[in-house]
Backbone as CSV, one residue per row, in Angstrom:
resi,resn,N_x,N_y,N_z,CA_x,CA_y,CA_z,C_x,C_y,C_z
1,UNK,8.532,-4.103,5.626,7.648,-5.058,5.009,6.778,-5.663,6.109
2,UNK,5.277,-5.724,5.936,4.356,-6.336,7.275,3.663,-7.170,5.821
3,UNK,3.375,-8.374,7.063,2.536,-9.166,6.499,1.181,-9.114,6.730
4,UNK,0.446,-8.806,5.759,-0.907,-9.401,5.940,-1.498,-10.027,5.163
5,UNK,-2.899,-11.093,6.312,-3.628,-12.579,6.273,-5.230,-11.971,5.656
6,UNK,-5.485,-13.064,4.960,-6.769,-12.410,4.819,-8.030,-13.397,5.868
7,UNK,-9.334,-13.907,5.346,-9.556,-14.935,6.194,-9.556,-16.229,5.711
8,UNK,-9.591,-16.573,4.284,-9.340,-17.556,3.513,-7.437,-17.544,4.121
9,UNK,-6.639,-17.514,4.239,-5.316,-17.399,4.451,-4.414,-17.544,3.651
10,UNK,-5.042,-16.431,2.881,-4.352,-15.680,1.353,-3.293,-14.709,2.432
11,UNK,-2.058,-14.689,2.095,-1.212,-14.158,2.934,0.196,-12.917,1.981
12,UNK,0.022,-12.073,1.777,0.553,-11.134,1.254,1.793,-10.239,2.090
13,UNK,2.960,-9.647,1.092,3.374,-9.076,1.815,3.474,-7.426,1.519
14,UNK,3.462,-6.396,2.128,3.385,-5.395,1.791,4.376,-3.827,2.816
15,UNK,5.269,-3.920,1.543,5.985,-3.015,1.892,5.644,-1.577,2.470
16,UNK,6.424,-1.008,3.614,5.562,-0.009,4.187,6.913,1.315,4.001
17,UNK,6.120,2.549,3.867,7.316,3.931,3.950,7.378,4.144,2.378
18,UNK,8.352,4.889,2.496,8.739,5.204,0.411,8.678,3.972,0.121
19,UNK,8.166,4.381,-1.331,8.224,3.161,-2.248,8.842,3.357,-3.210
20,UNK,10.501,2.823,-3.169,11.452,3.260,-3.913,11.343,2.126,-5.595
21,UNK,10.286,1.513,-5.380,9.900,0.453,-7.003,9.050,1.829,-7.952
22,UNK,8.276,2.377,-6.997,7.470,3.154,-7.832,8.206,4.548,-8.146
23,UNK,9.371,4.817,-7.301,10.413,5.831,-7.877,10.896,5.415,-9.140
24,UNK,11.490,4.423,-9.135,12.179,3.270,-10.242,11.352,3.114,-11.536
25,UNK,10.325,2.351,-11.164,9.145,1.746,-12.019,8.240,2.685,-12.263
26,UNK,7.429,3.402,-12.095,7.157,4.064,-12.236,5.420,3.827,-11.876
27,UNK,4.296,3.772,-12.692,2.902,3.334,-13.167,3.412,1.899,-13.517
28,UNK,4.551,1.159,-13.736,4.615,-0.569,-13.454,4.295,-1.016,-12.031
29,UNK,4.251,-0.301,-11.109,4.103,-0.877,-9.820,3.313,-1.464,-9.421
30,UNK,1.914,-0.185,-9.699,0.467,-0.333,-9.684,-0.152,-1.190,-10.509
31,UNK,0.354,-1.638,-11.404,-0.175,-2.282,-12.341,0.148,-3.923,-12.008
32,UNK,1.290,-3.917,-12.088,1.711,-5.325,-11.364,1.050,-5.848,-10.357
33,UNK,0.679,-5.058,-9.359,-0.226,-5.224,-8.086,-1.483,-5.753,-8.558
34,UNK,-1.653,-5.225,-9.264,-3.475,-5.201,-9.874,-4.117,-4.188,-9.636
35,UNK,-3.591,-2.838,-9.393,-4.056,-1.740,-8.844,-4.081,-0.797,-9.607
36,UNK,-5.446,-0.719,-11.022,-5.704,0.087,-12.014,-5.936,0.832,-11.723
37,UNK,-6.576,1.409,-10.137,-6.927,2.899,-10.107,-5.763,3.490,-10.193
38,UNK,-4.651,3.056,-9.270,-3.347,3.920,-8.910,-2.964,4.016,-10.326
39,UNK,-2.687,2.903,-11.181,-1.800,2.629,-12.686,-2.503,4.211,-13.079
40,UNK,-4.050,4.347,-13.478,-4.575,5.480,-14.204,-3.750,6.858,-13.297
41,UNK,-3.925,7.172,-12.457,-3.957,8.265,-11.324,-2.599,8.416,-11.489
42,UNK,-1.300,7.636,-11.565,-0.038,7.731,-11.978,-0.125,8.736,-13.352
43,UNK,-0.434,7.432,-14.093,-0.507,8.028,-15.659,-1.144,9.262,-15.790
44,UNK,-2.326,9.680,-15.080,-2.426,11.105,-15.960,-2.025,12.070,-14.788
45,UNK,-1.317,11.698,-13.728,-0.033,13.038,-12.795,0.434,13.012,-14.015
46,UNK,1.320,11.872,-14.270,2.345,12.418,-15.339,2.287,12.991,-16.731
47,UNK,1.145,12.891,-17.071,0.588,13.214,-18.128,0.245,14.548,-17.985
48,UNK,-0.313,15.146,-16.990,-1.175,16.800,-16.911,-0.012,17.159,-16.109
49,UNK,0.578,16.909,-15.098,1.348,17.369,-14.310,2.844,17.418,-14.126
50,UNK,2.855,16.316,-14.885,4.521,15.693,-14.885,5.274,15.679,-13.086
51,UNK,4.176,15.663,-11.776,4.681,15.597,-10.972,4.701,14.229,-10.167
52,UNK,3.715,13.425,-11.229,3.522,11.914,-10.183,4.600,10.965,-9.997
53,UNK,5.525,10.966,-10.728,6.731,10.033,-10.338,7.706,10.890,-9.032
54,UNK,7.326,12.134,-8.565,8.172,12.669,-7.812,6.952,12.457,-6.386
55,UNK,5.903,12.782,-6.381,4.664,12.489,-5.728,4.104,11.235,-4.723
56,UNK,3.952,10.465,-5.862,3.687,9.093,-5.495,3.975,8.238,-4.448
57,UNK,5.534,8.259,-5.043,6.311,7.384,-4.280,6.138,7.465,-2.885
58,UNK,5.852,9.028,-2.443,5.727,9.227,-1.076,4.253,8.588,0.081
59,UNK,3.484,8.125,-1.277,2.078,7.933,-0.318,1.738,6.498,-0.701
60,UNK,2.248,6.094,-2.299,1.523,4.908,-2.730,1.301,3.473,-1.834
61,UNK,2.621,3.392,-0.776,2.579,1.958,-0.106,1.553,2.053,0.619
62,UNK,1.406,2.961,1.715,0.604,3.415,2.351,-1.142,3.304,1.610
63,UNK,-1.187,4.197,0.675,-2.494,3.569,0.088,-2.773,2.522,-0.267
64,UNK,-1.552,1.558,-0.817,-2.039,-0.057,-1.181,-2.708,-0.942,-0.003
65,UNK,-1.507,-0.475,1.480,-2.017,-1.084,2.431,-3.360,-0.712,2.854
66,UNK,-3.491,0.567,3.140,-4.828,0.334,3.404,-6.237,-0.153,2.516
67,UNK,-5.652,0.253,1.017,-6.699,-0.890,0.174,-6.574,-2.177,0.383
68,UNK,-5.776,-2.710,0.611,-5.727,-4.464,0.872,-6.593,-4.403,2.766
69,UNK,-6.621,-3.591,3.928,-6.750,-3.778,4.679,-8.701,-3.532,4.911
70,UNK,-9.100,-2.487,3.559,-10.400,-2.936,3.452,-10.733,-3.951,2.573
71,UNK,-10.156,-4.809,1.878,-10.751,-5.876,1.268,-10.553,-7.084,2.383
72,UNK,-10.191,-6.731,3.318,-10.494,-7.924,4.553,-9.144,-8.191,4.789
73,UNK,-8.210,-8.034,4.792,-6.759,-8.251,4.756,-6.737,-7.756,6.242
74,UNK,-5.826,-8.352,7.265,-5.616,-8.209,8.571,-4.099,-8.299,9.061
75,UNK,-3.483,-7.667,9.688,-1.776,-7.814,9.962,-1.340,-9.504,10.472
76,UNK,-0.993,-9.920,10.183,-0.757,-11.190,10.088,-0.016,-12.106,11.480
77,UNK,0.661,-11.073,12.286,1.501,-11.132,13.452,1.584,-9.733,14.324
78,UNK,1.500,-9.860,15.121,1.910,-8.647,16.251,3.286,-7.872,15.641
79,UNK,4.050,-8.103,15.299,4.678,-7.163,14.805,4.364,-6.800,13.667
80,UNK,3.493,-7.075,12.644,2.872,-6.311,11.326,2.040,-5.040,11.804
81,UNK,1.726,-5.650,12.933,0.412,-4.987,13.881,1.078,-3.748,13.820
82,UNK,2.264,-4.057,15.373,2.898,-2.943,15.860,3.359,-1.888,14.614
83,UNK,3.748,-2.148,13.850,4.641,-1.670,12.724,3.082,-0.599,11.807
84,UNK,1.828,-0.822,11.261,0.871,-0.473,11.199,0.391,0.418,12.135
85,UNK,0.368,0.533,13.479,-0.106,1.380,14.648,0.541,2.023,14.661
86,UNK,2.311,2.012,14.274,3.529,3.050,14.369,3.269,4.458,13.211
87,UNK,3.008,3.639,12.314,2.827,4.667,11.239,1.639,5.272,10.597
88,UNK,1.003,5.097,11.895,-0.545,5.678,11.543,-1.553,5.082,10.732
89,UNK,-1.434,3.706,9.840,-2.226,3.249,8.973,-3.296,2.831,9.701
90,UNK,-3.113,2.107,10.789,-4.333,1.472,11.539,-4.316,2.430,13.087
91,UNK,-5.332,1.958,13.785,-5.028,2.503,15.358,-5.645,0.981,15.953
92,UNK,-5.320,0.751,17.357,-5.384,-0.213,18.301,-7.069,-0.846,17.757
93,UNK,-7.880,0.518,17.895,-8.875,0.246,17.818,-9.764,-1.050,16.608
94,UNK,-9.221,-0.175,15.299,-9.464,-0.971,14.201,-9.545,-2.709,14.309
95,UNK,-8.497,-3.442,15.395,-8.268,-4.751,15.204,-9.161,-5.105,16.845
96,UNK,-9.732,-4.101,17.207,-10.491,-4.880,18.655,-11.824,-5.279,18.379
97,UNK,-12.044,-6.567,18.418,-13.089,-7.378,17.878,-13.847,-8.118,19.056
């Protein structure tokens, strides 16, 4: 779990690696979030493909974070940081201002 700040200091937290809710939950995940593209993109894997609940889980955290990290969202502490640079979502570069 890394935290990220936005610049108003709207402060979120966001789970990183499998996302064992959206194994569970399924298209509730995305939706709960507020994240209608993913909710649709769930729904019709499973619908044409029947492979998105096996799929998903593997990429979805990862895509939330980096959608929250272009709506201005920033790692909140050096270790959100570190933890982001580890797993490839961001590089050093992205946060040198």
């Amino acid at each position: 779990m890394v935290n990220l700040i936005n610049d108003a200091g709207v402060m979120k937290k966001a789970p990183v690696g499998f996302s064992w809710t959206m194994l569970l939950f399924g298209p509730f995940v995305p939706l709960f979030r507020g994240d209608v593209k993913w909710t649709i993109l769930h729904l019709l894997l499973l619908l044409f493909f029947g492979i998105g609940w096996i799929v998903l889980p593997f990429i979805y955290n990862k895509r939330h974070i980096v959608n929250l990290l272009e709506r201005g969202y920033k790692p909140a502490d050096e270790e959100a940081r570190i933890a982001l640079v580890s797993r490839g979502i961001i590089t050093d570069m992205n946060l040198k201002e």
